[in-house]
C-alpha positions in Angstrom: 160.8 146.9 -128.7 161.1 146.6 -132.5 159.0 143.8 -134.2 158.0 143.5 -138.4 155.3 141.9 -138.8 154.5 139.5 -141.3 151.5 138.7 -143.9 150.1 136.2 -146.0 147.9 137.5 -148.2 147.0 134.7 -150.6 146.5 131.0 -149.6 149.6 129.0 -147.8 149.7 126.6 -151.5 148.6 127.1 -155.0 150.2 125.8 -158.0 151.6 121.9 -158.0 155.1 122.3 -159.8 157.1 119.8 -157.8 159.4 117.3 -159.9 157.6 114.1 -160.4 160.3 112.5 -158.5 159.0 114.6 -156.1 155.4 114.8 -156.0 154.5 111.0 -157.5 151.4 112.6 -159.0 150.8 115.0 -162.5 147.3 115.9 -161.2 146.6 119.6 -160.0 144.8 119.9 -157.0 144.2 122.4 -154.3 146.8 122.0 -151.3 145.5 121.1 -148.2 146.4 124.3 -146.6 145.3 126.6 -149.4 143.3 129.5 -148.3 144.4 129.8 -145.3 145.7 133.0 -143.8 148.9 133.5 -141.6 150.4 136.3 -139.6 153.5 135.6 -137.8 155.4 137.7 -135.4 158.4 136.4 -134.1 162.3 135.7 -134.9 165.3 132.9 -134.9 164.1 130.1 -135.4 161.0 127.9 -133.3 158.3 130.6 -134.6 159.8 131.1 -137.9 160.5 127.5 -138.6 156.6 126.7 -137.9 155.8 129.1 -140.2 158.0 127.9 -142.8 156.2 124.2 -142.4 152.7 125.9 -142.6 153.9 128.0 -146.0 153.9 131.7 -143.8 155.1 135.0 -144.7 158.0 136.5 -142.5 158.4 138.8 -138.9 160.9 140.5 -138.1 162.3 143.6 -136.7 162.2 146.9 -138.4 165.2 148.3 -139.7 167.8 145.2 -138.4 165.2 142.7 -139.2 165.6 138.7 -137.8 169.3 138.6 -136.4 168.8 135.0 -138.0 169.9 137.4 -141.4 173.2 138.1 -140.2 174.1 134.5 -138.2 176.7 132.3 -139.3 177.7 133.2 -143.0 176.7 136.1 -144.9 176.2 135.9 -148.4 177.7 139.3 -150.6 174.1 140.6 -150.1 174.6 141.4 -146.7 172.5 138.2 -145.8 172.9 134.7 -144.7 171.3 131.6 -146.9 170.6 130.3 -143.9 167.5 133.2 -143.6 166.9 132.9 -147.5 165.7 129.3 -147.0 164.1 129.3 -143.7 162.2 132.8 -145.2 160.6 130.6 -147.8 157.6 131.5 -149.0 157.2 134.7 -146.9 156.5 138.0 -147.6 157.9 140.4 -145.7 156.5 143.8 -144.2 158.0 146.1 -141.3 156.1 147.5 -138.9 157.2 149.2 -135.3 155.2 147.9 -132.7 156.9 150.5 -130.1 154.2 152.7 -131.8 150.3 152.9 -131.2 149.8 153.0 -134.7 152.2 150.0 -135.9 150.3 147.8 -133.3 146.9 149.2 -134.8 148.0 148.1 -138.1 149.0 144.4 -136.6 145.5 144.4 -135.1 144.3 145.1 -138.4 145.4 142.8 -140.4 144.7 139.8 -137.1 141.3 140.1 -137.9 141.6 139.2 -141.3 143.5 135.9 -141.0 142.7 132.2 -139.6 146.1 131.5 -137.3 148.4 134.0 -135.8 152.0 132.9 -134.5 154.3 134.0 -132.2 157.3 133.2 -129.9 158.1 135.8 -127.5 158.4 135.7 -124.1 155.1 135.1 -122.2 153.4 138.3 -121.4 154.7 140.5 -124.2 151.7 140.1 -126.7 149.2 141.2 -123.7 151.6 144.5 -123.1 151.2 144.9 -127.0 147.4 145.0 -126.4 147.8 141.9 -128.9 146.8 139.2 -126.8 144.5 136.0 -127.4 141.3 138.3 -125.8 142.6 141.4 -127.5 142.2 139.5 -130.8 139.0 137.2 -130.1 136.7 139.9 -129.7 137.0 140.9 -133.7 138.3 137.5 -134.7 136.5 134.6 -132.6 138.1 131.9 -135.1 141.5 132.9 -134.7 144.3 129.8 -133.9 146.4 132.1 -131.8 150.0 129.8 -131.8 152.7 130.4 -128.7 155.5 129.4 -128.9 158.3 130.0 -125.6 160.8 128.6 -123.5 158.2 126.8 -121.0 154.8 127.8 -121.5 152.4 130.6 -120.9 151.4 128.9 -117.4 153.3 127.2 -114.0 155.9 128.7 -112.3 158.5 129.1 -115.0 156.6 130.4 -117.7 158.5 134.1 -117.3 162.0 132.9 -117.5 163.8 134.0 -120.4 164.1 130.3 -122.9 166.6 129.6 -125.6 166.3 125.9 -126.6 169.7 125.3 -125.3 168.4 125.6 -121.9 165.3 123.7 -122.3 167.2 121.2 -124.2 168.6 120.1 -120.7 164.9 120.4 -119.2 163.8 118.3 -121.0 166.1 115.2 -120.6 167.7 115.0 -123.7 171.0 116.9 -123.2 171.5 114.4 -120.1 171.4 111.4 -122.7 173.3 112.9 -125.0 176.8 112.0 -123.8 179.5 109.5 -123.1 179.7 108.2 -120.0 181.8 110.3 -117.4 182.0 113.2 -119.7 180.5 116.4 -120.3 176.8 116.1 -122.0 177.1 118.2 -125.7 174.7 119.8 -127.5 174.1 119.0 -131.5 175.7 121.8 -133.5 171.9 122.8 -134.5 169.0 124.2 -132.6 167.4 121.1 -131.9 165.0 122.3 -129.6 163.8 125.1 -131.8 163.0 123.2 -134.9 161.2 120.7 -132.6 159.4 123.2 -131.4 158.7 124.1 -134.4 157.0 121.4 -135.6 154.9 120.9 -132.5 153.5 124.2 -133.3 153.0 123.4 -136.9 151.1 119.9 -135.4 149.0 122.5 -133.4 148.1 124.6 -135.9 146.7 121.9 -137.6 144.6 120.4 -135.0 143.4 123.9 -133.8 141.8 123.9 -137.9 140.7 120.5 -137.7 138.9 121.5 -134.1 137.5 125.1 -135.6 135.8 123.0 -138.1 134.4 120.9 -135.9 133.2 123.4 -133.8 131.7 125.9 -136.4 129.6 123.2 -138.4 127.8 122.6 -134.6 127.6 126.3 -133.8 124.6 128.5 -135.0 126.3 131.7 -134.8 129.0 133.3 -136.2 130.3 134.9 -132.8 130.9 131.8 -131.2 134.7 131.3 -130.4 135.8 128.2 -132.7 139.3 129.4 -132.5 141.9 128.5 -129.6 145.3 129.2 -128.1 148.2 126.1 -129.2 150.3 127.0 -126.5 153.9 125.2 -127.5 156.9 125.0 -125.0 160.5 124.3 -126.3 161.2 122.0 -123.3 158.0 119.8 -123.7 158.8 119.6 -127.5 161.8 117.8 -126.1 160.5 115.9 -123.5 158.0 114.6 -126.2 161.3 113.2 -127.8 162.2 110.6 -124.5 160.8 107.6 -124.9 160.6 105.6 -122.3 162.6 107.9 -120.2 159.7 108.7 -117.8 157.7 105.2 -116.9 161.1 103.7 -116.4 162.4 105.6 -114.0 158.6 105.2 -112.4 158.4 101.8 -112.7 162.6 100.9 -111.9 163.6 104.2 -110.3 165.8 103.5 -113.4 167.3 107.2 -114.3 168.7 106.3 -118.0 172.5 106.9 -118.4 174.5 108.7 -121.2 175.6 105.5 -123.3 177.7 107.7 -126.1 176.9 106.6 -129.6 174.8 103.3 -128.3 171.3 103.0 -127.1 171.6 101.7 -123.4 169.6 97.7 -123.3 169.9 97.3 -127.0 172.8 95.2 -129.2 174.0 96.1 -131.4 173.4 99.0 -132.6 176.4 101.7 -132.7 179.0 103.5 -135.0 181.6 101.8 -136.3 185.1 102.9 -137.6 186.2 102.8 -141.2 188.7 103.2 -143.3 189.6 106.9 -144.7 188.8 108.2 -141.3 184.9 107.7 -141.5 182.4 106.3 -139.9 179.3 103.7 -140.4 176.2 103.4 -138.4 175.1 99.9 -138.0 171.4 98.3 -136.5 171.6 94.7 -136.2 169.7 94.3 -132.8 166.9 92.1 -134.1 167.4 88.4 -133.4 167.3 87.0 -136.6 169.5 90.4 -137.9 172.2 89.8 -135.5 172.7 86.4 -137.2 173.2 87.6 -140.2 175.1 90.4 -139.3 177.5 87.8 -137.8 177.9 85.6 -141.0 178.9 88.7 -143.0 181.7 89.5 -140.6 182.6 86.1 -140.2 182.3 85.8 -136.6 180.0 82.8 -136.8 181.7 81.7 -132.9 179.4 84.8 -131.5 175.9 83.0 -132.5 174.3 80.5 -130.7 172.6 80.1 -127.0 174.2 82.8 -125.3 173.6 85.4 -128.0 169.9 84.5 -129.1 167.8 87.3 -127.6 169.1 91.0 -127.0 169.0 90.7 -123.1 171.8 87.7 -123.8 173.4 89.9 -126.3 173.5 92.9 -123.8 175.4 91.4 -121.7 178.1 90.3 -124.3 177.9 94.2 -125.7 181.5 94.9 -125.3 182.7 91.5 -127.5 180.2 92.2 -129.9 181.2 95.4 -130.7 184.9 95.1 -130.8 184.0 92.1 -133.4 182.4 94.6 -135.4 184.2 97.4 -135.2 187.5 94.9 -136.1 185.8 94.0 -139.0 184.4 97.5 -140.2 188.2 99.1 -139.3 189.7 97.2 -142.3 186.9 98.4 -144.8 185.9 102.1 -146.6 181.9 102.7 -145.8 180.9 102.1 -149.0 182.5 98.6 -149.0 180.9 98.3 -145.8 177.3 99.1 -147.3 178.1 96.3 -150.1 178.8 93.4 -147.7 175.7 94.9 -145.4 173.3 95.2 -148.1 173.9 92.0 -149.2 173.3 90.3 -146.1 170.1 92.6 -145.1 171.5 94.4 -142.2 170.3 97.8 -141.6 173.1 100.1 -142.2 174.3 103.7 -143.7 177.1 106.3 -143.7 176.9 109.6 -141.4 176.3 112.1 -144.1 177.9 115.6 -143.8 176.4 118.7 -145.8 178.3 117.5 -149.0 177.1 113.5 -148.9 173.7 115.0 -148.1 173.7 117.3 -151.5 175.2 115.0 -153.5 173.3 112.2 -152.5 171.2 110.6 -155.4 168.4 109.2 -153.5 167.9 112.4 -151.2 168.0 114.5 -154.7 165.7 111.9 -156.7 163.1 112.5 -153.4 163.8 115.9 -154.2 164.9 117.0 -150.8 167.3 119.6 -152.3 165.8 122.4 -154.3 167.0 125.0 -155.5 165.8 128.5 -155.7 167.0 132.2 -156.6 167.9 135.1 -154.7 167.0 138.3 -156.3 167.3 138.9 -160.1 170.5 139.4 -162.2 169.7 142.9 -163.0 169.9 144.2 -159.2 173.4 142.3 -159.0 172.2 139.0 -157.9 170.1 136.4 -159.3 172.3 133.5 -157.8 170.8 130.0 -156.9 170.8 128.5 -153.8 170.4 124.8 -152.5 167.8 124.3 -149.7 166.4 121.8 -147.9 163.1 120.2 -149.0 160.4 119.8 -146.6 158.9 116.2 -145.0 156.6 114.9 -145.5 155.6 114.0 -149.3 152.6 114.4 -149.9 151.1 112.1 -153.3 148.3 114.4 -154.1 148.7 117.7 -152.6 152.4 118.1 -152.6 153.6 121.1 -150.7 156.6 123.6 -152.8 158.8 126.3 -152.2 157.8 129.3 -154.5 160.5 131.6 -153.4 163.9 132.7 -151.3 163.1 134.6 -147.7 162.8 137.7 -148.6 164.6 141.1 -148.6 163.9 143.2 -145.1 160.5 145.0 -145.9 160.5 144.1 -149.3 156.4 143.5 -149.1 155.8 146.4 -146.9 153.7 148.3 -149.7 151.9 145.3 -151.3 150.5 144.0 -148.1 149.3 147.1 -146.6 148.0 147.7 -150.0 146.4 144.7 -150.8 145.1 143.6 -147.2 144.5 146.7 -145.5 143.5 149.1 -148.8 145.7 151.4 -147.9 146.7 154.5 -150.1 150.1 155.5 -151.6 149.1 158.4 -149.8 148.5 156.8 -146.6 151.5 154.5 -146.6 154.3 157.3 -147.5 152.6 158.8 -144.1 153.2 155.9 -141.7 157.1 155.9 -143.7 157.6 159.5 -143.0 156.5 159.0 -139.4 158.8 155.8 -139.0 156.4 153.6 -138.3 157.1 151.3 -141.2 160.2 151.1 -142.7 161.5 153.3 -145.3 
């Protein structure tokens, strides 16, 4: 099987050059991450998207690399945007691991770094001879990160999981639904990115515990590092609320409720004028009242509408009143009457609301980096993302577009491994890096 590999050589954060919008803070200081090391081997999405969090450099496979390059649009450099900004911040080496010598190299540069991450399927890393005990025996402080479709233990842990499947496993895909119809997916990897960020959460922990653990150890081959074993179902299961003790407690098994929240009102989407939509959360007590004022259905407030368990069972009335009143509005005018009146409420933003957006872009959660220079042909911006959440101090930034396939290959064997020209063009004549 091909796998890159991926490298960070340097720390995760160095310079603070965030907008001040952004950052809310002119002092330089070192980033809470800085320093630390991070290989990542992996592809799509879950591992990758950790990485991204945590400030990692790339892994991919050789020669292809991630098919996340070639998904959904392709830029006229052969590669989607989509890769350029979740490739933030990488660096990007190729190595095949089919070969003893490209898994001697991984091994070699695992014993140089604090947290390793990977999300194939359980068992793979072992048959690699890259395993948790292959690695603790030269690096003891190692945070070894798995990510998969349902862990590395119980019965399931084998099975093959894309977060479309565990998506269901996890309860939410059952939820996620009108009533009577066909549960839907998100058009995103929801799963993934939640996985993600679990892993990202267990990264940090496993430093915070390492710490720990090494200022009350008196020797430096003590293990202080551990395995964050993170499973995509779990990260959605994390996600149900009170799902779990209801159903205990009830034998309740919450029902798809479409684009409400089943035993609270109101709180829904609402139709506008120029065929868009408002969400609108007036479920508090002393909300719905004013909510009703604004839309001048005074007749629904009193006794049988104090509390929301009077107001649930009115949900119907309540929200054809609303929805009567939004229908003859556009959102923004909706927003206008809504602010005024304190009621929680907002329009669903699609990719261009979300760009143009002036309080997204004065948080600076769109930035915009370049891909490759003008005199290769390229040198075009691209919009991306920011990433959550703002930090005053220690801000985190993007420093660069995901790289080109490879395109650190030399300077990371170089500068990690002190490898020679010599030595390099060897392993690219062999084929056990890319050319």
């Amino acid at each position: 099987m091909n796998r890159l590999v991926s490298f960070k050589s340097s720390s995760l954060s160095s310079r603070l050059t965030w907008t001040a919008a952004r950052r809310f803070n002119s002092t330089v200081a070192p980033k809470p991450l800085e320093g630390i090391r991070v290989l990542e081997l992996g592809q799509l999405i879950a591992g990758p998207f950790c990485g991204s969090i945590l400030g990692y450099y790339g892994a991919e496979p050789p020669k292809t690399g991630d098919p996340l390059r070639k998904w959904r649009h392709v830029d006229q450099d052969g590669e989607s945007p989509w890769f350029r900004s979740l490739g933030r911040n990488k660096k990007s080496i190729c190595v095949d691991l089919r070969t003893d010598q490209g898994r001697s190299l991984v091994k070699q540069l695992a014993q140089d770094v604090d947290v390793l991450i990977e999300n194939f399927k359980p068992g793979t890393m072992e048959k690699w001879g890259l395993g948790p005990e292959d690695l603790y025996a030269t690096n003891p402080s190692l945070i070894y990160t798995r990510i998969s479709g349902y862990g590395q233990t119980g019965p399931y842990s084998k099975r093959p999981g894309f977060a479309s499947v565990c998506e269901g496993m996890g309860g939410f895909r059952y939820v996620n639904a009108f009533p009577g119809q066909t549960p839907v997916r998100p058009n995103i990897s929801l799963g993934d990115s939640l996985a993600g960020m679990h892993a990202a959460l267990g990264v940090l922990l496993g430093l915070i515990g390492r710490n720990k653990l090494s200022s009350s150890s008196s020797t430096k081959t003590t293990r202080t590092g551990q395995v964050v074993d993170v499973a995509i179902y779990e990260s959605m299961l994390n996600m149900m609320e009170s799902i779990i003790p209801e159903y205990d407690r009830f034998q309740e098994i919450r029902q798809p409720s479409g684009s409400t929240v089943t035993g609270v009102v109101p709180t829904n989407t609402y139709p506008c004028q120029e065929g868009r939509y408002v969400i609108i959360g007036g479920n508090g007590d002393t909300i719905y009242k004013r909510l009703m004022t604004a839309i001048g259905r005074e007749d629904l407030i009193g006794p049988e509408y104090e509390t929301n368990a009077h107001r649930v069972k009115h949900q119907q009335l309540i929200d054809d009143a609303i929805s009567e009143w939004t229908a003859t509005k556009t959102p923004d005018q909706v927003l206008v009457e809504l602010e005024k009146a304190s009621v929680p409420a907002g329009k669903i933003y699609n990719a261009k609301d979300i760009v143009e957006d002036e309080h997204i872009n004065a948080r600076g959660m769109i930035e915009t980096v370049t891909v490759g220079t003008s005199e290769e042909g390229r040198g075009w911006e691209l919009k991306i993302p920011g990433m959550s959440p703002v930090l005053q101090t220690t801000p985190g930034e993007t420093k660069w577009a995901g790289p080109d396939l490879g395109q650190n290959t030399d300077e990371v064997l170089k500068q990690s491994l002190g490898l020679s020209e010599e030595e390099i063009k060897s392993l690219k004549d062999q084929g056990i890096i890319n050319q």
